[in-house]
Backbone as XML, in Angstrom:
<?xml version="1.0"?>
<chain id="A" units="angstrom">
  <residue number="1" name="UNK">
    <atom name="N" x="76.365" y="156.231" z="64.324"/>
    <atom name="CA" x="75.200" y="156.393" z="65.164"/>
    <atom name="C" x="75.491" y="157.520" z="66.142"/>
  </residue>
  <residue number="2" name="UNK">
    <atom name="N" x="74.468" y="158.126" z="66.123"/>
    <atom name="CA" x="74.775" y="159.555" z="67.275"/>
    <atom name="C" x="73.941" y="159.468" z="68.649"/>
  </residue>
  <residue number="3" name="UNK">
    <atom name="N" x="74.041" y="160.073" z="69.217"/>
    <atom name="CA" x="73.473" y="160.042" z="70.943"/>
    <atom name="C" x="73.255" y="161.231" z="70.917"/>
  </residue>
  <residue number="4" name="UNK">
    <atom name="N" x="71.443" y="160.845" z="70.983"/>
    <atom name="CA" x="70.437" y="162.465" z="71.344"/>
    <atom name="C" x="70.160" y="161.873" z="73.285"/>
  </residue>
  <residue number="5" name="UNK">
    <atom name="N" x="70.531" y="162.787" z="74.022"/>
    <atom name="CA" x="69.926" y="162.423" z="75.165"/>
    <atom name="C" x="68.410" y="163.598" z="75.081"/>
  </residue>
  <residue number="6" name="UNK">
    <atom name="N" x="67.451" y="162.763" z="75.980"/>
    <atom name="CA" x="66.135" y="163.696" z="76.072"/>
    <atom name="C" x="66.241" y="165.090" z="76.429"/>
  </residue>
  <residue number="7" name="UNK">
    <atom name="N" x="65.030" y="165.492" z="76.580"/>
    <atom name="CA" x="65.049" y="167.159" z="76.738"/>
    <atom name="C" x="65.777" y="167.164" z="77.938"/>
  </residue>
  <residue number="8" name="UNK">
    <atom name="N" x="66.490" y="168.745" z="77.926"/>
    <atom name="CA" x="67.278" y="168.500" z="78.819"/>
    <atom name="C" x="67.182" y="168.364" z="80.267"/>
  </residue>
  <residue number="9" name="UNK">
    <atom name="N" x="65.555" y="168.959" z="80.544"/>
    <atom name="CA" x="64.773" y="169.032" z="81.956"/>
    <atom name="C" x="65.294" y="167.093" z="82.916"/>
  </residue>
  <residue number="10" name="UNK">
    <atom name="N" x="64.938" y="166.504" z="81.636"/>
    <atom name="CA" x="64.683" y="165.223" z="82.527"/>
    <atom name="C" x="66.213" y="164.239" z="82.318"/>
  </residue>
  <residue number="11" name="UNK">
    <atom name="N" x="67.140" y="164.539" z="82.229"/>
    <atom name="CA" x="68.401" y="163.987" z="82.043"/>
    <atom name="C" x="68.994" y="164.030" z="83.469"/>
  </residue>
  <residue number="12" name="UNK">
    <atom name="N" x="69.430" y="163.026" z="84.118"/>
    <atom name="CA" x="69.847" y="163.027" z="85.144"/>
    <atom name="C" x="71.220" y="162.301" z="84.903"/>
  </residue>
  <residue number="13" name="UNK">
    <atom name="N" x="72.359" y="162.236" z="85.786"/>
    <atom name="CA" x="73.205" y="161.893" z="85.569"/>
    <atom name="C" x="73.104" y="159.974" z="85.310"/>
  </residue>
  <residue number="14" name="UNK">
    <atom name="N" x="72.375" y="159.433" z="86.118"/>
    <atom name="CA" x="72.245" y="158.395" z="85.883"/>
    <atom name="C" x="71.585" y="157.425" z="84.310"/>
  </residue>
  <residue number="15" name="UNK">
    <atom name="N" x="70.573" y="158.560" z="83.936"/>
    <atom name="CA" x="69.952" y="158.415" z="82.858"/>
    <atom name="C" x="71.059" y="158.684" z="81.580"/>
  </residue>
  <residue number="16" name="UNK">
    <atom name="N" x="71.533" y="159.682" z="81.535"/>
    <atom name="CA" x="72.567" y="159.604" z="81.002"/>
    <atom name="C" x="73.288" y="158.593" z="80.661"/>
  </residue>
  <residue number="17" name="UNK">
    <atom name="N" x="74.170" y="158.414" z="81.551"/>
    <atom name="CA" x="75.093" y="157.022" z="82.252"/>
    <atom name="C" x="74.267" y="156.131" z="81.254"/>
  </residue>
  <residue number="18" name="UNK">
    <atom name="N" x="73.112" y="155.813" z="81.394"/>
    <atom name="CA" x="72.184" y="154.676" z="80.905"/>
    <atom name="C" x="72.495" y="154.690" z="79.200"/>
  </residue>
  <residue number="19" name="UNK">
    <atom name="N" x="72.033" y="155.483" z="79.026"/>
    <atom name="CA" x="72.130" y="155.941" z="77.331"/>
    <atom name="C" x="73.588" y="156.101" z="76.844"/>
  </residue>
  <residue number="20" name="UNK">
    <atom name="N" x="74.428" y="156.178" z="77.631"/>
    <atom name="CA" x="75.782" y="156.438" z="76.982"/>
    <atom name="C" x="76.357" y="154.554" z="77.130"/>
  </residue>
  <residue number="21" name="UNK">
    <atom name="N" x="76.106" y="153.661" z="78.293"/>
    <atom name="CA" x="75.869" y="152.137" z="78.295"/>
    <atom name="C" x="75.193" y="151.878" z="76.999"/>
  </residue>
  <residue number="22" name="UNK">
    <atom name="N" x="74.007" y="152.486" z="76.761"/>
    <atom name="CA" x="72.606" y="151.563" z="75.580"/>
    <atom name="C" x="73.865" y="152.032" z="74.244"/>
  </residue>
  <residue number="23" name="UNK">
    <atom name="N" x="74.340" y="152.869" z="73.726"/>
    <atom name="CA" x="74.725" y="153.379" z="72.654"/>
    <atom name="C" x="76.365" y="152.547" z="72.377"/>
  </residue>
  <residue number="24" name="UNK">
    <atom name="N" x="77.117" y="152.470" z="73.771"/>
    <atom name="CA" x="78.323" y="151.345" z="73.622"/>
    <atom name="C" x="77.971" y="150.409" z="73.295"/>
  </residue>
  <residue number="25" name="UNK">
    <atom name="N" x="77.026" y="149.547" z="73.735"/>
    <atom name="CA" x="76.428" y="148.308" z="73.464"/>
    <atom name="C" x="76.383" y="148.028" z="72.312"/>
  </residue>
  <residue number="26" name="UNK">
    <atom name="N" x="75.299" y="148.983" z="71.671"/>
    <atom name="CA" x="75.024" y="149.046" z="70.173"/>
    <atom name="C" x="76.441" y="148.635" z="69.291"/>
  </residue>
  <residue number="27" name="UNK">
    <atom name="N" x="77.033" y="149.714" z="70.040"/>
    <atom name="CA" x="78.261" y="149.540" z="68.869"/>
    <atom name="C" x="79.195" y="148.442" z="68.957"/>
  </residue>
  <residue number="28" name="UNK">
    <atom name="N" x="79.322" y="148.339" z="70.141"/>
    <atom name="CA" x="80.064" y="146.584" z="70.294"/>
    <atom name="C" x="79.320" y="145.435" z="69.484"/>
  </residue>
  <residue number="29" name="UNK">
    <atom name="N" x="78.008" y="145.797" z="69.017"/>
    <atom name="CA" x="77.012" y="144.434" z="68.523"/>
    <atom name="C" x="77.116" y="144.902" z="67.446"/>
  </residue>
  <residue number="30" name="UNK">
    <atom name="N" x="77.479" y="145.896" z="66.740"/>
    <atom name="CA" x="77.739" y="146.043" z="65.248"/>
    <atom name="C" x="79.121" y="145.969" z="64.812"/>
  </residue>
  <residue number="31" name="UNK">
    <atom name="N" x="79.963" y="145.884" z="65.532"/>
    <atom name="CA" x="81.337" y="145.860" z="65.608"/>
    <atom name="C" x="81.339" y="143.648" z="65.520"/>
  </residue>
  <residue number="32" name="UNK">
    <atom name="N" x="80.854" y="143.689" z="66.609"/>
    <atom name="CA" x="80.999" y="141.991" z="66.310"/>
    <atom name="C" x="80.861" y="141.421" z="65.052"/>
  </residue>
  <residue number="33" name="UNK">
    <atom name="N" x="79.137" y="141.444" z="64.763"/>
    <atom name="CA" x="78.762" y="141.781" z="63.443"/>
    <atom name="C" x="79.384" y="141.265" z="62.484"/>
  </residue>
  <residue number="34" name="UNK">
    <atom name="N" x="80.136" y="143.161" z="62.147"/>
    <atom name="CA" x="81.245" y="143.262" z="61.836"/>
    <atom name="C" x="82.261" y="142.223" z="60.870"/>
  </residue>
  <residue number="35" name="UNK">
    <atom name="N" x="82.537" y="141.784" z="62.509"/>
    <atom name="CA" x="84.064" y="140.843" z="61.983"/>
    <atom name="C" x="83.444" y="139.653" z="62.118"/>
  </residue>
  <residue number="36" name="UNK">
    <atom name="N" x="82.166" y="139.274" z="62.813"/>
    <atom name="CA" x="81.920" y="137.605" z="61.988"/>
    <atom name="C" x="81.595" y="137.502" z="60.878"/>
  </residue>
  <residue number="37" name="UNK">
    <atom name="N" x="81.052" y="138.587" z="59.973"/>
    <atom name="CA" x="80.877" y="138.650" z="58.578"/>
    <atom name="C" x="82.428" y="138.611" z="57.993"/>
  </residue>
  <residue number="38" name="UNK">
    <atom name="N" x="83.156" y="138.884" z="58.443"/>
    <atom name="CA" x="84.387" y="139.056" z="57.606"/>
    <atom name="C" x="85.059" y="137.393" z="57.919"/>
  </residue>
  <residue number="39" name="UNK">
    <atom name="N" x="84.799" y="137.047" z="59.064"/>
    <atom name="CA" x="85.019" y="135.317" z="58.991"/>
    <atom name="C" x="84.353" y="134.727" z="58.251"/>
  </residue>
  <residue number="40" name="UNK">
    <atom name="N" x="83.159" y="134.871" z="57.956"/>
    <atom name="CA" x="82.385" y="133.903" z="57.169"/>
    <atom name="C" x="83.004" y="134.194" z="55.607"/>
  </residue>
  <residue number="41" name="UNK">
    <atom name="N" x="83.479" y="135.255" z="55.434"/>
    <atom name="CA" x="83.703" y="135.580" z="53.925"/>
    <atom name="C" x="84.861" y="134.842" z="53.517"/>
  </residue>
  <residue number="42" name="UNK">
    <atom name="N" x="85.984" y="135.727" z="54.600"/>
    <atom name="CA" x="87.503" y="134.441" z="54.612"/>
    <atom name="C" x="87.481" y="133.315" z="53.934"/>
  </residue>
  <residue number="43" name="UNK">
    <atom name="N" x="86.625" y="132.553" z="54.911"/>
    <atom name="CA" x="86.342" y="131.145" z="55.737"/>
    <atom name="C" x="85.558" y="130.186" z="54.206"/>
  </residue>
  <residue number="44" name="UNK">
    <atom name="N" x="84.974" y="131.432" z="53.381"/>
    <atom name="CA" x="84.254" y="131.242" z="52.094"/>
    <atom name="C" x="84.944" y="131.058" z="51.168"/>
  </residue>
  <residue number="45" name="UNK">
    <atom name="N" x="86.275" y="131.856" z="50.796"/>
    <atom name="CA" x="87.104" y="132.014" z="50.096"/>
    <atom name="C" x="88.194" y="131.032" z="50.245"/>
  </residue>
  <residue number="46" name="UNK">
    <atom name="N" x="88.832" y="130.404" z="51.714"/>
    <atom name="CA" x="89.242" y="129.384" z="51.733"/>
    <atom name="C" x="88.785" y="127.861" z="51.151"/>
  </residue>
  <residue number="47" name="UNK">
    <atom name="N" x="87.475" y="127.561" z="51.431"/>
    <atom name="CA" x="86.914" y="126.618" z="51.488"/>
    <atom name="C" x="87.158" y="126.591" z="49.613"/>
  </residue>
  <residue number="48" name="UNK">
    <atom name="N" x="86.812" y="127.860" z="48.734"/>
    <atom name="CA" x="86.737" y="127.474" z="47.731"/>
    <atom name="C" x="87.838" y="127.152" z="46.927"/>
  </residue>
  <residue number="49" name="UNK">
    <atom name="N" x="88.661" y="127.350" z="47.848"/>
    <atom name="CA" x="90.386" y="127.145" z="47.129"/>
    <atom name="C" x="90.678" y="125.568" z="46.793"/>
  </residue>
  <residue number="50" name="UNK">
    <atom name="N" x="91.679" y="125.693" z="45.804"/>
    <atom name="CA" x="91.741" y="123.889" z="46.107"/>
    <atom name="C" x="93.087" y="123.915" z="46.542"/>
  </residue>
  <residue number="51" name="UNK">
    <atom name="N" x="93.334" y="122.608" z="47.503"/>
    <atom name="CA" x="94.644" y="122.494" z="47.819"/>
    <atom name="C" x="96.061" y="122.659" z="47.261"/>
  </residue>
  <residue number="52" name="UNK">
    <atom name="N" x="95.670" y="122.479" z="45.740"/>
    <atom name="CA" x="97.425" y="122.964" z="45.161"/>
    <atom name="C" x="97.251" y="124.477" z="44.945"/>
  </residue>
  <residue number="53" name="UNK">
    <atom name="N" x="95.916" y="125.382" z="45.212"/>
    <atom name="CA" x="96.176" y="126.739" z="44.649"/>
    <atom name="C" x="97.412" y="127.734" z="45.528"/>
  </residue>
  <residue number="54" name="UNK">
    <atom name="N" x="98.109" y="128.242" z="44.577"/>
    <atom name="CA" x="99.047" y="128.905" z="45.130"/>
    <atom name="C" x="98.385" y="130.235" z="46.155"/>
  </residue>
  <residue number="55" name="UNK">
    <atom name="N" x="97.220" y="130.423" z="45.968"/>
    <atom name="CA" x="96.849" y="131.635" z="46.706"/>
    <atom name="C" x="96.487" y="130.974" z="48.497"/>
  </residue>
  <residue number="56" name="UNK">
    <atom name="N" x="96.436" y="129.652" z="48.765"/>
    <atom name="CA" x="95.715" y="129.124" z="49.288"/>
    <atom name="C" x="96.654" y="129.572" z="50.876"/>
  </residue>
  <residue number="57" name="UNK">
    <atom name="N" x="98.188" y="129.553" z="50.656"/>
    <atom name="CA" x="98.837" y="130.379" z="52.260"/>
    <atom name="C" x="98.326" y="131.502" z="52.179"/>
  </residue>
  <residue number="58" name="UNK">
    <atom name="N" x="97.745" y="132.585" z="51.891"/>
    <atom name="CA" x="97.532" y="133.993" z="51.749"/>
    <atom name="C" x="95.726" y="133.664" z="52.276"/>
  </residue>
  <residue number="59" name="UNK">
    <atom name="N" x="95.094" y="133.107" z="51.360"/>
    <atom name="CA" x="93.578" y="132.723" z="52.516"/>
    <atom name="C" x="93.433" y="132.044" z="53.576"/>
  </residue>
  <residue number="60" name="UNK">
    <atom name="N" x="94.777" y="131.192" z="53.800"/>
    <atom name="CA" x="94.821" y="130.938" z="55.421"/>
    <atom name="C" x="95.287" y="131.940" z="56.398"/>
  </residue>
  <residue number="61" name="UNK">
    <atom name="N" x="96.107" y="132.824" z="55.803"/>
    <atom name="CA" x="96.523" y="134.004" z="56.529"/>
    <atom name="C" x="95.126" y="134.939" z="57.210"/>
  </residue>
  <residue number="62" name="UNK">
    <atom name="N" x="94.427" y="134.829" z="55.648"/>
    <atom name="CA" x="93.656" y="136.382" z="55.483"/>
    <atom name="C" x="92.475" y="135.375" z="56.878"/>
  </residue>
  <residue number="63" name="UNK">
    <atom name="N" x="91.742" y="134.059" z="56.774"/>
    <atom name="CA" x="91.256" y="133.819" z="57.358"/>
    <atom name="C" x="91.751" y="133.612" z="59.107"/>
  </residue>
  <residue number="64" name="UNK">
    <atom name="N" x="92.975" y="133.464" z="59.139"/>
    <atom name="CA" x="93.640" y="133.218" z="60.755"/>
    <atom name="C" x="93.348" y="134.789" z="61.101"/>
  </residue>
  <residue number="65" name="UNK">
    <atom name="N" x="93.615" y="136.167" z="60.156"/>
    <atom name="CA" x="93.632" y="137.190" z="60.615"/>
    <atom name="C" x="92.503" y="137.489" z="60.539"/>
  </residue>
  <residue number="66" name="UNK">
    <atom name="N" x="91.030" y="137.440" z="60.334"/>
    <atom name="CA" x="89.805" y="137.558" z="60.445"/>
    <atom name="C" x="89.245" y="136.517" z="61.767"/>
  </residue>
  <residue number="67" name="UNK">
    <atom name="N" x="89.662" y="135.737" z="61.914"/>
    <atom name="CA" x="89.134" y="135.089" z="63.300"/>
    <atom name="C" x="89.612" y="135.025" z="64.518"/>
  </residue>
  <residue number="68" name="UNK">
    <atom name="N" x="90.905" y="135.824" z="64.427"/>
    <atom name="CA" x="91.880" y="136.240" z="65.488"/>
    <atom name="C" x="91.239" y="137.167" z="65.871"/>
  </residue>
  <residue number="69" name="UNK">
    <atom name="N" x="90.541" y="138.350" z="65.011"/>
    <atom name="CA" x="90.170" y="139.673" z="65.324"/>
    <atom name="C" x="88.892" y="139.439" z="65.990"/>
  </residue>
  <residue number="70" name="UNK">
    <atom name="N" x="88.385" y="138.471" z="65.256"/>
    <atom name="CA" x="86.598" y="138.359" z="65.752"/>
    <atom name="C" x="86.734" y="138.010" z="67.112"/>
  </residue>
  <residue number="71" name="UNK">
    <atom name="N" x="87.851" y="136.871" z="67.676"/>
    <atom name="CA" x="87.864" y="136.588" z="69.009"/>
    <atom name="C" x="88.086" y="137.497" z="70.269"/>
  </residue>
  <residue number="72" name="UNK">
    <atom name="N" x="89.208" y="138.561" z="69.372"/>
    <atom name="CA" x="89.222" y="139.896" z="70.223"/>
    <atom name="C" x="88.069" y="140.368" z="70.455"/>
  </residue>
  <residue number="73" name="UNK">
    <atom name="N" x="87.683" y="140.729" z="69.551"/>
    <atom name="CA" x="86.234" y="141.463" z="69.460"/>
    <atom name="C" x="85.000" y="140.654" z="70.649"/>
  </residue>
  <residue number="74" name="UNK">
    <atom name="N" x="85.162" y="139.392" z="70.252"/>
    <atom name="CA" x="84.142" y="138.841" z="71.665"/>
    <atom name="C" x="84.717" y="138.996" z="72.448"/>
  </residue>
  <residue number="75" name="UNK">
    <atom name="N" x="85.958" y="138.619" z="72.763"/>
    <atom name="CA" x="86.447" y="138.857" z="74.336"/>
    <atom name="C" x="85.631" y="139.993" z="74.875"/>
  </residue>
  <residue number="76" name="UNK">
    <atom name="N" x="86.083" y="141.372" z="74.059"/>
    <atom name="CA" x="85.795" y="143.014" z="74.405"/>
    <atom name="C" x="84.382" y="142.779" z="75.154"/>
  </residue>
  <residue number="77" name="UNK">
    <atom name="N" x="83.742" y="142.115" z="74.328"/>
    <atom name="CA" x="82.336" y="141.524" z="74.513"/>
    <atom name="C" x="81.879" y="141.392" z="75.973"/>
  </residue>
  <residue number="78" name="UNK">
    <atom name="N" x="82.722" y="140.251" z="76.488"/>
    <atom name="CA" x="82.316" y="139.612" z="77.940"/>
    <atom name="C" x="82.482" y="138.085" z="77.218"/>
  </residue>
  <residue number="79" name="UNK">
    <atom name="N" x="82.966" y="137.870" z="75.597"/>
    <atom name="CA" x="82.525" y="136.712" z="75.631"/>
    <atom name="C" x="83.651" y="135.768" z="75.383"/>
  </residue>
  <residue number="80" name="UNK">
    <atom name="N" x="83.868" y="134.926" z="76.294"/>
    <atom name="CA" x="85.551" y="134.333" z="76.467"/>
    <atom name="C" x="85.390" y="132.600" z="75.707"/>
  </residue>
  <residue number="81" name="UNK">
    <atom name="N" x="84.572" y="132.155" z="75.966"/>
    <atom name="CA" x="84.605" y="130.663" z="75.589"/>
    <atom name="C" x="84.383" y="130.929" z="73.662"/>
  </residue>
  <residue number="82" name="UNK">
    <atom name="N" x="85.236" y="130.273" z="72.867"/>
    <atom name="CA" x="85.381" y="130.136" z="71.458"/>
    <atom name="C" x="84.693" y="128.816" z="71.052"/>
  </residue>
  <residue number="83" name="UNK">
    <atom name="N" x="85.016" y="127.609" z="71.610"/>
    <atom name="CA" x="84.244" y="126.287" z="70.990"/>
    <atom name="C" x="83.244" y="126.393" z="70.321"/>
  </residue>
  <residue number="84" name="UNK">
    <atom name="N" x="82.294" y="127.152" z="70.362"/>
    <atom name="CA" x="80.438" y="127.508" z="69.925"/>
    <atom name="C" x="80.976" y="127.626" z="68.798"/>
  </residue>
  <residue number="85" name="UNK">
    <atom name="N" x="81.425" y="128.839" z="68.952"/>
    <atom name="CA" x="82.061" y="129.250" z="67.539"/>
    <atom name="C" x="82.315" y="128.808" z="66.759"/>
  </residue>
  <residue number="86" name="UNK">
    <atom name="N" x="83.854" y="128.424" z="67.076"/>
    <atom name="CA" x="84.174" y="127.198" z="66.183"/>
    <atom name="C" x="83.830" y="126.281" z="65.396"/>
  </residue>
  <residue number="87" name="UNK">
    <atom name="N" x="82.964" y="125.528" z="66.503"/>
    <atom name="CA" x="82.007" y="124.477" z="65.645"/>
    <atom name="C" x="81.301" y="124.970" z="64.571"/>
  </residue>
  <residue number="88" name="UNK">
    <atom name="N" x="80.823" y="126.222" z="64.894"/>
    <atom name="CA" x="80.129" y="127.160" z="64.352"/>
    <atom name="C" x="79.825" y="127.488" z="62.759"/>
  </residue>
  <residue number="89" name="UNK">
    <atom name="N" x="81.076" y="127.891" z="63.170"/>
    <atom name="CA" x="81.702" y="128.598" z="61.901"/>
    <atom name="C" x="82.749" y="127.739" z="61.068"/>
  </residue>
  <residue number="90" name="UNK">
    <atom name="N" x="82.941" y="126.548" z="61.408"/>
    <atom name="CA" x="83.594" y="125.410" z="61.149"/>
    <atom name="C" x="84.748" y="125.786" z="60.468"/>
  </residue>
  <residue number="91" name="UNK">
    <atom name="N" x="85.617" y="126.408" z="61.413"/>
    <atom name="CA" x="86.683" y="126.896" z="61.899"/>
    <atom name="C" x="87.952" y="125.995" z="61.658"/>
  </residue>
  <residue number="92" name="UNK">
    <atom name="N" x="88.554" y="125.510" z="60.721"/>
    <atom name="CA" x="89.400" y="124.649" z="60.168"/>
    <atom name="C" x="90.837" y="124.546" z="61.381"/>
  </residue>
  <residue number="93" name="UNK">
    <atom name="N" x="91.146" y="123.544" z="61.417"/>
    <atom name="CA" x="92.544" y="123.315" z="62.629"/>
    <atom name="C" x="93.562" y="124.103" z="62.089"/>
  </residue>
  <residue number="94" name="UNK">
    <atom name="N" x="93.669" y="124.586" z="60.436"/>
    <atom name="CA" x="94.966" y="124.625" z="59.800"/>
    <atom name="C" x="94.577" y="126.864" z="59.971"/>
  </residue>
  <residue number="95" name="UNK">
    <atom name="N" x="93.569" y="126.896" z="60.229"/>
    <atom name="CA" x="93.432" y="128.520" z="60.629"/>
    <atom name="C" x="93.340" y="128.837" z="62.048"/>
  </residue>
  <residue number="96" name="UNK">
    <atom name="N" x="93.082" y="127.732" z="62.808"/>
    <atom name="CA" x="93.000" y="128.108" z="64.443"/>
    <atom name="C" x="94.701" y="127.801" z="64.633"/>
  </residue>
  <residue number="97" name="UNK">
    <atom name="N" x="95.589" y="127.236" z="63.857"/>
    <atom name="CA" x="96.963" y="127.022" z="64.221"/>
    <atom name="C" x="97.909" y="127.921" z="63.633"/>
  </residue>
  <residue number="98" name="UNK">
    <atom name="N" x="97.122" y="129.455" z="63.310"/>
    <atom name="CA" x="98.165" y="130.104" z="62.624"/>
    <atom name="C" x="97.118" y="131.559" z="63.294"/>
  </residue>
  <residue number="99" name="UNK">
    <atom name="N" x="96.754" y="131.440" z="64.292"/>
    <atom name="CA" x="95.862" y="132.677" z="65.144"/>
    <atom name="C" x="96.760" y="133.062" z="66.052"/>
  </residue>
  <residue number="100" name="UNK">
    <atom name="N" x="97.399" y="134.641" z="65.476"/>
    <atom name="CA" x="98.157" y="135.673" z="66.215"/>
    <atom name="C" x="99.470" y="135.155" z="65.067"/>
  </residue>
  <residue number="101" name="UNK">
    <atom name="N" x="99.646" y="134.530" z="64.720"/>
    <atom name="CA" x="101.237" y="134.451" z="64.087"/>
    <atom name="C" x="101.674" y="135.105" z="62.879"/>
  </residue>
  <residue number="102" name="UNK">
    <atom name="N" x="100.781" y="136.130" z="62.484"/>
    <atom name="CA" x="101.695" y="137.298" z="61.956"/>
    <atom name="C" x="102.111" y="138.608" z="62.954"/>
  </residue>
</chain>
């Protein structure tokens, strides 16, 4: 996404300021996006595993490292409380207990 500010007569520093805020925004909300799509996919791929599959430490990984990131990503946000989420996204104990441990 690119940033046209208006003609240049009516650009004031503040207006500016404004539009260079509206355009971070944007991208923080496509960035979130982002990585809750990549939790839900994880989180998809786990669920379909069955418990003796040998791939099944590697989709708890891939999912602890997709919801580790997404939480960064809200933090960046302003957004600190996870529970919503969680519930949410029904966020398994055995992937919230392996978040940051690679």
């Amino acid at each position: 996404m690119s940033l046209r500010p208006p003609a240049l007569g009516r650009v004031t520093p503040e207006t500016a300021l404004d539009l260079l805020e509206h355009e971070v925004a944007g991208e923080m909300a496509s960035s979130l996006g982002r990585a809750g799509r990549r939790v839900e996919e994880t989180l998809a791929r786990l669920a379909a595993a069955e418990a003796s599959d040998p791939m099944r430490p590697d989709l708890l990984a891939d999912a602890a490292d997709a919801v580790y990131w997404y939480f960064i990503q809200r933090e960046l946000c302003g957004l600190r409380r996870h529970a919503d989420v969680i519930r949410e996204y029904g966020i398994p104990n055995a992937v919230l207990a392996r978040l940051g441990a690679r």
